[in-house]
C-alpha positions in Angstrom: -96.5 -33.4 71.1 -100.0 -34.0 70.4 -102.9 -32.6 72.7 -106.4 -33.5 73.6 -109.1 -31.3 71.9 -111.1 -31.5 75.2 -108.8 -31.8 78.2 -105.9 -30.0 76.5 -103.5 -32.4 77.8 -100.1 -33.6 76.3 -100.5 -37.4 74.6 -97.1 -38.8 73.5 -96.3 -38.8 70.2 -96.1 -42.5 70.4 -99.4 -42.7 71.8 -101.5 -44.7 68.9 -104.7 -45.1 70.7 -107.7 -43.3 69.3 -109.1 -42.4 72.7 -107.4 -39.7 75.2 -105.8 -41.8 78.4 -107.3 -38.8 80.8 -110.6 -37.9 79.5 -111.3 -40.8 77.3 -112.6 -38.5 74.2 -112.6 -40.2 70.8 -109.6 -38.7 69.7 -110.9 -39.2 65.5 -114.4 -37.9 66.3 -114.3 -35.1 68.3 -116.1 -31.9 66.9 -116.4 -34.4 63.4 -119.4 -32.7 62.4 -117.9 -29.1 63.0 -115.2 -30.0 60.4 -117.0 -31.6 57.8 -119.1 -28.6 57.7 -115.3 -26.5 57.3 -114.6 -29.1 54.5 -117.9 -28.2 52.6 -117.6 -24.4 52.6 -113.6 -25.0 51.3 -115.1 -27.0 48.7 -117.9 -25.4 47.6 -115.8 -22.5 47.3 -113.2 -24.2 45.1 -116.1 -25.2 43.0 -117.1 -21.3 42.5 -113.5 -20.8 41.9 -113.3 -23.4 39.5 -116.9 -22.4 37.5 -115.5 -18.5 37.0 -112.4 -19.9 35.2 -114.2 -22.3 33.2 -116.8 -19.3 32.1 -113.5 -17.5 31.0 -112.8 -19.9 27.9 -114.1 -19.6 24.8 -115.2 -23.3 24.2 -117.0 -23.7 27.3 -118.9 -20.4 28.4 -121.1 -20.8 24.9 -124.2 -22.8 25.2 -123.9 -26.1 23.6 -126.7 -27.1 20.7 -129.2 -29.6 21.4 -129.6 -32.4 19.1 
């Protein structure tokens, strides 16, 4: 069973609509920009992640020449 973010209410699982029946809260929008501020600190922590291990190799932490 699915629920409303803001009403907490039970929405069939059938129940395609992208607004809540009870509250009418856009089901795909609500607290958007909390979450895509989530999705940047995940990413920008992958990218740190990712930068370390790169450092690690041989071929890639040394600085490149200029030509």
């Amino acid at each position: 069973m699915r629920k409303c973010p803001k009403c907490d209410r039970r929405l069939s699982p059938l129940y395609f609509g992208t607004a809540c029946k009870y509250c009418g809260v856009d089901l795909l929008y609500y607290h958007f920009d909390e979450r895509l501020e989530q999705d940047a600190q995940k990413a920008a922590a992958q990218q740190e992640n990712v930068q370390r291990l790169l450092r690690k190799l041989p071929f890639y932490g040394k600085k490149r020449d200029s030509r």
